[in-house]
N, C-alpha and C positions, 0 to 999 in steps of 0.2 A: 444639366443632365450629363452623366459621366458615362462616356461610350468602352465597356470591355472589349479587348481580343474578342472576336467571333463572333461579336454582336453588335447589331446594327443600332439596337433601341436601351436604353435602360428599362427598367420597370418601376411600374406604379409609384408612387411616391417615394421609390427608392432608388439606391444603383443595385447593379449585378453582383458585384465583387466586392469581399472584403479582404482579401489577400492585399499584402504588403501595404495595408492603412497607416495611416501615420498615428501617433499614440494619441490619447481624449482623457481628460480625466473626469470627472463626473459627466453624469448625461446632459448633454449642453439643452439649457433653451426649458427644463420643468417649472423653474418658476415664470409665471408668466404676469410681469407687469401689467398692470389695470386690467386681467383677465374678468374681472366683476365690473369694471366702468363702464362709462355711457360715454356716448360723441366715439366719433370714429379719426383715426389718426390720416395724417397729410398721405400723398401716395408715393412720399418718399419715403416711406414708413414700409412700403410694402416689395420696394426693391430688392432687398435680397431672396425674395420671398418665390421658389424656381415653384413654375407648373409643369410636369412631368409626363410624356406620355408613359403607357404600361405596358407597350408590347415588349419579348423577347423574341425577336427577328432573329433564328440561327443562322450563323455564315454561312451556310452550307448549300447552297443555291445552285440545282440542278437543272435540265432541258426537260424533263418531266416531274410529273407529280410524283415524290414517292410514295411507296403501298407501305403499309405497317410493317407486313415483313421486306421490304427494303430497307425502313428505318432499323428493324431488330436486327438485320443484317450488317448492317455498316456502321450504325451508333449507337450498339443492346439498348435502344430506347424503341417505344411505340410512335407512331405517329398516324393521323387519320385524317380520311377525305370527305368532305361533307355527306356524305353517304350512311359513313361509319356514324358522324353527328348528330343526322334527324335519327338513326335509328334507337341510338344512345337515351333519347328523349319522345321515343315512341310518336313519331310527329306523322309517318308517314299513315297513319289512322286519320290524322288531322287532315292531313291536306286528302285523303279519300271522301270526306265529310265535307270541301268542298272549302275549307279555310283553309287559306294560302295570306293574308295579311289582306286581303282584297280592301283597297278604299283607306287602309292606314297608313299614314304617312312615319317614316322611322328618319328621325332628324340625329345625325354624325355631327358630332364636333370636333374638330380640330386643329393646332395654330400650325398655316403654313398647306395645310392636305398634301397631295402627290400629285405631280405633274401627268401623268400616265394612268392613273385613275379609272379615266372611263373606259379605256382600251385594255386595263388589266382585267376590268371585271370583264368583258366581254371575253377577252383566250378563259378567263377562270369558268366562265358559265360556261362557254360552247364544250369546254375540256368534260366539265360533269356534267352534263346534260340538264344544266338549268335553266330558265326562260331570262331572258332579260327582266329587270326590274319594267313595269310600266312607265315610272318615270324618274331620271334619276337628273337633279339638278342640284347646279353648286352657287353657290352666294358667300360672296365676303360683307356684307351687313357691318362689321366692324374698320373698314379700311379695307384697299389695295393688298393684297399681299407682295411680299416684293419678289424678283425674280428668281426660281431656283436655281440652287446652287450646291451641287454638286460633293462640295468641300468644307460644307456647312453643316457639322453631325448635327447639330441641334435639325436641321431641314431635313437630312435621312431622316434622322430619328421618326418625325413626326411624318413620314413619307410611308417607314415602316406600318405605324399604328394606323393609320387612313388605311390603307391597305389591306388588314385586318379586320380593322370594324367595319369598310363596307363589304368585305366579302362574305363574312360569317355574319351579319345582319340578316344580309340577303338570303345566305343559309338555310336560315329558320323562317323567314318569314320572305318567299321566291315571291309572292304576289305583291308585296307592299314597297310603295312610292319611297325611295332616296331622297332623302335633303343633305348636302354634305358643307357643313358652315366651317372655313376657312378664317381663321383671323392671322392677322399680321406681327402678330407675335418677334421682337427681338431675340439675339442672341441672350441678352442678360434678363429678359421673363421680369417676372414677378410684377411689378409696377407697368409694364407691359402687358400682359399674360392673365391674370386674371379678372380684370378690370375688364379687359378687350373682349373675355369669352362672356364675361358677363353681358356687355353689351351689346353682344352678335345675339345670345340667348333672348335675351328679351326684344329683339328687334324681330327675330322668330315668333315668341310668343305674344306679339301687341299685333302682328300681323295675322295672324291664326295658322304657320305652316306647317307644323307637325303635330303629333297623338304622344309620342315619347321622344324622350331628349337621353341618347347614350354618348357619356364622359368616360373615356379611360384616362382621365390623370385624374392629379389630385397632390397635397404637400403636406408633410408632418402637418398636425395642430401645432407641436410647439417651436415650429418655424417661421410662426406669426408673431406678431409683435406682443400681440395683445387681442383679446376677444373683442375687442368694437372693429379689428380692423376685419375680423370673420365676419361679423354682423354689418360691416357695411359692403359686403359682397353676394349679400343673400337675396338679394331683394329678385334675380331670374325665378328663382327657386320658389318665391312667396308668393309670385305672379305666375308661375308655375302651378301651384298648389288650389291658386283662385281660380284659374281658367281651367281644370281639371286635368292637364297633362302630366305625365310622368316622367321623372326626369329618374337616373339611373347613372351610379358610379363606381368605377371599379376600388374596392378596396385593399387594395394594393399588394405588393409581391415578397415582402423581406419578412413574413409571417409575422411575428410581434414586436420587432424591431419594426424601426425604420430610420430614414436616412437626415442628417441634421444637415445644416444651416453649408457649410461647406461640401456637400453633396459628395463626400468620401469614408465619413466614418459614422456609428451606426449608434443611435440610443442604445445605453445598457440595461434598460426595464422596460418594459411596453409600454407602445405609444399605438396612436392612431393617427389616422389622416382627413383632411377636408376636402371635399365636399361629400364623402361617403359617408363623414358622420353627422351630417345635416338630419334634424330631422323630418323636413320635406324630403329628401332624398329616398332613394331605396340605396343602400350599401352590397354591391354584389362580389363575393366571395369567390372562391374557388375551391373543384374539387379534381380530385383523378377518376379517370373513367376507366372500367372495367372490362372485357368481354371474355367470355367462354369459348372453350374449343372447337363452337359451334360459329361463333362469330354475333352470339348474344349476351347483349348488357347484364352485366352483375352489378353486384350490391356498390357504389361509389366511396372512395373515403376523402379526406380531405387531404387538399392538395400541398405537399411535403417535399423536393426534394432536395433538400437540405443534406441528406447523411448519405446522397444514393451515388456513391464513385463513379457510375457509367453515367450519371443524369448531368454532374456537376463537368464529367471534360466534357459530355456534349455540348452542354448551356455555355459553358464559362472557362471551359480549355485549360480545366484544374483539378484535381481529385478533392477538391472540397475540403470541410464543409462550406457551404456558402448559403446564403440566405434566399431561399427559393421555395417560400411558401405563402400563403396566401393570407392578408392582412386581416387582422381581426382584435375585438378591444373595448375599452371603456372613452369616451370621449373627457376630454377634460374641459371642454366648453359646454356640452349642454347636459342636460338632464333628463331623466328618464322622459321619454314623450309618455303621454297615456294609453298610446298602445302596446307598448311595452312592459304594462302594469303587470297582466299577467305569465310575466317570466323575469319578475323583479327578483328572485331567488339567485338569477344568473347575473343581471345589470346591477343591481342594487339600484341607488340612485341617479345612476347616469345613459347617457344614451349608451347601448352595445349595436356593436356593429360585427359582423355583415348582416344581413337581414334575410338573406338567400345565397346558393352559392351553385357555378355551372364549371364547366370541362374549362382548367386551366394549364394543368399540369405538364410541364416540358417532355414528361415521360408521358408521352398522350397528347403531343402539339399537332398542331393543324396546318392542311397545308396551303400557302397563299403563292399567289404569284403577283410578280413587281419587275417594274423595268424602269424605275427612278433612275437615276444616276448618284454614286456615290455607294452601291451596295452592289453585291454580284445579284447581273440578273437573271429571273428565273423562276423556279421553285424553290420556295424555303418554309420549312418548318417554324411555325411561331407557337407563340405559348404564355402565360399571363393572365388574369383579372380582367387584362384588355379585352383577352378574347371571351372571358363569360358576361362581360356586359353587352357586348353588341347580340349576344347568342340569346341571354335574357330580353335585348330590348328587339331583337325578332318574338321572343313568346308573348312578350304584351302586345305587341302589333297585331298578332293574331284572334289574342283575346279583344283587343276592341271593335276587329272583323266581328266578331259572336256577338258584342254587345251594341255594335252600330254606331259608336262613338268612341271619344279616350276616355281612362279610367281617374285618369289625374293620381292622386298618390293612393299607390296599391298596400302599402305598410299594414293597414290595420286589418284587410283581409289577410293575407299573408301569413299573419299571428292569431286569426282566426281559424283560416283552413286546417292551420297546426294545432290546434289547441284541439281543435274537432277529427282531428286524426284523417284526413282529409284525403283519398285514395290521390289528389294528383300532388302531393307533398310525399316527395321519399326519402322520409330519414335517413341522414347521415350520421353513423355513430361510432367510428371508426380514423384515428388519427388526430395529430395535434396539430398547433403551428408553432412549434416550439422551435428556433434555429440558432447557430452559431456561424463564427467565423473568426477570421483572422482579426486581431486590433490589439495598440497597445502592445505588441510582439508578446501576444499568446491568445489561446482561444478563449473567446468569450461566448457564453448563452443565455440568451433570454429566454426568458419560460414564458412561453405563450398557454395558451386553454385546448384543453382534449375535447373532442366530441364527445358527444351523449346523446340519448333519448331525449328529443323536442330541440328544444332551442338552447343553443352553442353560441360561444364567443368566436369556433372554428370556423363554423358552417353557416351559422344561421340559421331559420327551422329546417335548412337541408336543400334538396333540390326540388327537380321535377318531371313531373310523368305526361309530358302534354296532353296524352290522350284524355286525361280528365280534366290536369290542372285550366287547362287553356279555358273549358267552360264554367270550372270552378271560379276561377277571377272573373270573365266576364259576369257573371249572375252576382256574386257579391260586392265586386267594385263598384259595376255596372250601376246600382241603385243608390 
């Protein structure tokens, strides 16, 4: 993970910054040795192989929460307090109806978590006036973590993203049970790193402790060695799939680029990432949020800003461009799943990702509080994929409140609700992920996919309107 000026976290399976890259000549790592073999390689195979969290933690870490117009004040960027969130997603219908997450369990993964953790979300509830989780516990299932450390950005890093996805889980779903799984993750990852989450995850699911599993990382596909070493890391995901829980990953932050093997310089064509393009997985996207002079939600577009000169010195303390949009694509390991059948016009024959897409965008970050060490502590505005998976995997928690159980994998409703025009899917048809940046000492860009009517390589069939969606999933997952 490659820590920029002003930022605590890298993102999604990528870095922040491509300024001052050092030059690449083709896109490293597309052909991919025995990507059709069977048998899975040694786990020294998998070492260089970095797991990423997704947050973008801004430096900007104040004694209070900032208000939107504080952010448009001091950084011409938006920023929102979980307030502005549920009403973003019409949830505050939901929870008058009496679904708050009651009874579901929201299972956090992360290597390392934050030391401050349960005492941040507590200043973060009593600050907005939310209840405490009913129960919030942590497990390292995988190993010991070892002691934090301060000086350790791989340790911020992942201090930042803990931070973020329990407090905006909690968000959307104030009624349902914390589980925050902690693994011991190395500085050098990969042969560490996803092998470990793997086995924290299924030691979760052999045990029965959560309804949904939210991942904000994830690593190029073509960062792998080879397709059997993807296939022999699947097996949470396939035991996942059997037990009916839902697992959910952020699809990452450098729009259709994303970041190679030396975690500095950026594919020249689109790529995608793992495990958002699993398909047990749900791939969750990201979009920008909207409000009117009233202070009510508009139309959403997909989240972009790559070309926005106030978004990029905020995020990245650079006039840009820079890669600051949300991951989306064709996989190069699997192939179209058969729920994806009908929007093969868009995939062809492979899987497309994201699958759905919620509030990512730096221009429209959220506001969290932390008092890890190693970061200014306080209030800071984050932003990322990170934050629409924990936000999604609060709306499935809700939904299995409605349905009295987990859904297990929600995909093929999802592309049903869409297909049937579904009042709690709200298309997104507005924006691309198309980004450039510095490399090679000149600009480069990769074309990524524009939204459209239905289903997108942007967005995915788009976002959501919980007031319907929430009971739309429960009744068709539900059975």
């Amino acid at each position: 993970m490659r820590v920029p000026r002003l930022v605590v976290a890298a993102v999604g399976a990528c870095g922040l910054t491509a300024a001052a890259m050092a030059a690449v000549g083709p896109a490293p790592g597309l052909a991919l040795a025995g990507s059709g073999g069977s048998g899975s390689p040694g786990l020294s195979a998998l070492a260089a192989v970095t797991v990423q969290p997704g947050v973008i933690r801004i430096g900007h870490a104040q004694s209070g929460p900032p208000t939107t117009a504080d952010c448009e004040k001091a950084y011409k960027v938006a920023c929102y307090e979980p307030g502005q969130i549920q009403q973003a997603y019409h949830l505050p219908a939901v929870y008058a109806s009496g679904v708050t997450g009651k009874g579901a369990t929201i299972v956090i993964v992360d290597s390392y978590g934050s030391p401050t953790i349960k005492g941040d979300l507590a200043v973060f509830d009593h600050t907005f006036g939310l209840p405490a989780p009913p129960s919030f516990q942590i497990i390292q299932p995988a190993g010991q973590v070892p002691a934090y450390n301060p000086n350790n950005s791989d340790m911020v890093g992942w201090a930042g993203e803990t931070t973020l996805d329990v407090e905006y889980a909690h968000t959307v779903a104030p009624g349902a049970n914390l589980l925050l799984v902690e693994t011991p993750v190395s500085e050098t990852e990969g042969v560490h790193g996803f092998p470990q989450i793997v086995q924290a995850e299924e030691y979760v699911l052999n045990h029965h402790l959560g309804d949904v599993i939210s991942q904000s990382f994830s690593a190029t596909e073509q960062t792998f060695p080879a397709k059997s070493a993807v296939l022999a890391l699947r097996g949470a995901y396939q035991l996942a799939a059997k037990d009916k829980v839902t697992v959910l990953t952020a699809a990452g932050d450098s729009g259709a680029a994303d970041v190679g093997l030396d975690q500095s310089t950026y594919y020249l064509v689109p790529v995608t990432s793992w495990p958002d393009s699993d398909p047990q997985v749900t791939g969750v996207g990201g979009t920008e949020l909207h409000f009117n002079s009233a202070g009510q939600p508009t139309a959403p577009t997909v989240w972009n800003d790559t070309y926005s000169k106030t978004t990029n010195e905020f995020a990245d303390g650079n006039a840009g461009p820079n890669p600051l949009a949300g991951g989306g694509g064709k996989s190069v390991f699997f192939t179209r799943p058969w729920y994806q059948n009908g929007v093969r016009n868009v995939v062809g024959d492979r899987r497309g990702v994201p699958d759905i897409s919620m509030s990512a965008s730096c221009n429209g970050s959220v506001d969290t509080y932390g008092t890890f060490g190693g970061a200014p502590a306080g209030w800071s505005p984050s932003c990322g994929t990170s934050e629409a998976t924990p936000l999604f995997a609060g709306i499935v928690a809700l939904a299995d409140q409605v349905a009295g159980h987990s859904l297990g994998l929600i995909n093929p409703a999802l592309y049903q609700l869409s297909a049937q025009h579904a009042p709690g899917i709200t298309d997104v048809t507005s924006g691309n992920n198309t980004v450039s940046f510095e490399q090679g000492g000149r600009e480069q860009t990769v074309r990524g996919f524009a939204a459209r009517p239905g289903y997108d390589l942007a967005s995915g069939v788009g976002t959501v309107n919980a007031e319907y969606f929430v009971r739309e999933l429960a009744f068709l997952a539900g059975h």
